[in-house]
C-alpha positions in Angstrom: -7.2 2.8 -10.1 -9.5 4.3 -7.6 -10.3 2.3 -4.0 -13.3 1.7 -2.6 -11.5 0.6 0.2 -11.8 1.8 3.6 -15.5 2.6 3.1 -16.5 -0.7 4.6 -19.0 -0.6 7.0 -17.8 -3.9 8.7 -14.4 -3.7 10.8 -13.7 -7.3 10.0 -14.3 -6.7 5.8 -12.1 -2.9 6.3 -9.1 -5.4 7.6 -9.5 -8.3 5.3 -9.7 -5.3 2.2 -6.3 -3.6 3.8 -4.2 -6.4 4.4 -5.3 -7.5 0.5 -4.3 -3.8 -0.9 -0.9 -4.2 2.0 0.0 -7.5 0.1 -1.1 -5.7 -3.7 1.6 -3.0 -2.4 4.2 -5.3 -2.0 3.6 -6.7 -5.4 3.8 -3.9 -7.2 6.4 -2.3 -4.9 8.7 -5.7 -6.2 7.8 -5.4 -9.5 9.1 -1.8 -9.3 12.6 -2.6 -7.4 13.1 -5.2 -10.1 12.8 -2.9 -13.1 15.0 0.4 -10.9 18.4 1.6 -12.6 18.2 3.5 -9.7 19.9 2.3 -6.7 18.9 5.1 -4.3 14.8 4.5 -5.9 15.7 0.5 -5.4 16.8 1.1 -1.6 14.5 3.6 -0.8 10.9 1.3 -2.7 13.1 -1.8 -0.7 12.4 0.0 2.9 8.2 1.4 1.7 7.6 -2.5 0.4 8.9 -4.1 4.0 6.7 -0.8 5.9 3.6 -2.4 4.3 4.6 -5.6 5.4 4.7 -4.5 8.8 1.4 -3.5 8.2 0.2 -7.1 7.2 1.6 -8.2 10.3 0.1 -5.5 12.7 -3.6 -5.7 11.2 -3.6 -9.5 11.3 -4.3 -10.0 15.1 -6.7 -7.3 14.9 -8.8 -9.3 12.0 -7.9 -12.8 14.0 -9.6 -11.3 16.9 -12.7 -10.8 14.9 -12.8 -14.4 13.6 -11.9 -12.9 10.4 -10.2 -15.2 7.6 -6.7 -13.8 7.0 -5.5 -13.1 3.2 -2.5 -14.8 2.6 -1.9 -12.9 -0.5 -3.3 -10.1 -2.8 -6.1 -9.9 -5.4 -7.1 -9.4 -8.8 -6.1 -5.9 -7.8 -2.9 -7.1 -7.8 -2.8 -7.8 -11.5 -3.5 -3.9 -11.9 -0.7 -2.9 -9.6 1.6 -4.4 -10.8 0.4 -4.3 -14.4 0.9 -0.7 -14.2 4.9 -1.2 -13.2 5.2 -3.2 -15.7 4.3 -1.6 -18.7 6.5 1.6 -17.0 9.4 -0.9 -17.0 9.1 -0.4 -20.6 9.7 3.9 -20.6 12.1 4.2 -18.2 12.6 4.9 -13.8 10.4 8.2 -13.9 7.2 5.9 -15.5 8.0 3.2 -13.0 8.0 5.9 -9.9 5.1 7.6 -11.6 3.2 4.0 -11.8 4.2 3.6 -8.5 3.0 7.5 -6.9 -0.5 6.3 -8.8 -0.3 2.8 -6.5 0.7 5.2 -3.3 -2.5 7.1 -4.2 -4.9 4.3 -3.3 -3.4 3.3 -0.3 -3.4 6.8 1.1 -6.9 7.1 0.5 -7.8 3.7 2.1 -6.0 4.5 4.7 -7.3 8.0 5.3 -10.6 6.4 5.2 -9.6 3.2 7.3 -8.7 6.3 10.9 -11.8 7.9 10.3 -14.0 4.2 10.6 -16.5 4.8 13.8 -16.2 1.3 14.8 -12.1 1.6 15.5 -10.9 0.9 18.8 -8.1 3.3 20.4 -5.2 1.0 19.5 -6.4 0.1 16.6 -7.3 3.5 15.4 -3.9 4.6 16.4 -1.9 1.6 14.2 -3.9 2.9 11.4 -2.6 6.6 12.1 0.9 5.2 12.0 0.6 3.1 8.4 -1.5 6.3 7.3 1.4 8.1 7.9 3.9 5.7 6.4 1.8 5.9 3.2 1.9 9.7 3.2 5.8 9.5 4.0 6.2 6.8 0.3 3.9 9.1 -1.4 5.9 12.3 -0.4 9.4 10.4 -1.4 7.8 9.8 -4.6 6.7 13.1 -5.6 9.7 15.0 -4.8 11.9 12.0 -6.5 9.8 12.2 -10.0 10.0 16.2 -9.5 14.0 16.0 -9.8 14.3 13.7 -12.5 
């Protein structure tokens, strides 16, 4: 799936789109723990699904602030997500992780995106830097995990 998200020209629509994709991750990030033979892959998704909780729960202030109307779930996007763990629930770990790196793909790019938004205050921009680089750090875990199997 490729995002669109993170080219939203409004602040208030770039945090409801984030927290949505946040909530799609942890979807598809339990989906994935659920369907693991792997109990180093289970531990390791377990700790990247609670990191984009924490980002649900840093962004929501800022969207609060802007009178914003708070997602208390995910999207249709959600049925893709996950849809893609679960069909690679069918073939084996490596499909799941590789279903997952795709997932991990999209939220880099939001979130690479989501720092470079002009309208981003300091702290702001700054909380984005640091779930930018918790997505980079699950998408670097699941690249050099699928390259050892």
């Amino acid at each position: 799936m490729v995002t669109t998200i993170g080219t939203e020209s409004r602040m208030e629509d770039l945090l409801h789109d984030l927290i949505h994709l946040d909530y799609d991750a942890i979807a598809a990030y339990q989906a994935a723990i659920d369907r693991l033979e792997d109990s180093g892959a289970k531990q390791a998704l377990t700790g990247f699904r609670r990191d984009h909780e924490d980002h649900i729960r840093n962004l929501t202030p800022y969207l609060e602030a802007l009178g914003g109307k708070v997602p208390a779930d995910g999207d249709m996007k959600q049925v893709l997500t996950k849809g893609k763990v679960v069909v690679a629930g069918l073939i084996g770990d490596k499909a799941i992780l590789m279903a997952m790196k795709s997932n991990e793909e999209d939220t880099n790019t939001a979130y690479e995106r989501a720092v470079e938004h002009a309208e981003l205050p300091p702290k702001l921009r700054d909380l984005m830097k640091k779930n930018l680089a918790d997505e980079r750090r699950h998408r670097e875990w699941l690249v050099d995990r699928i390259e050892k199997m």
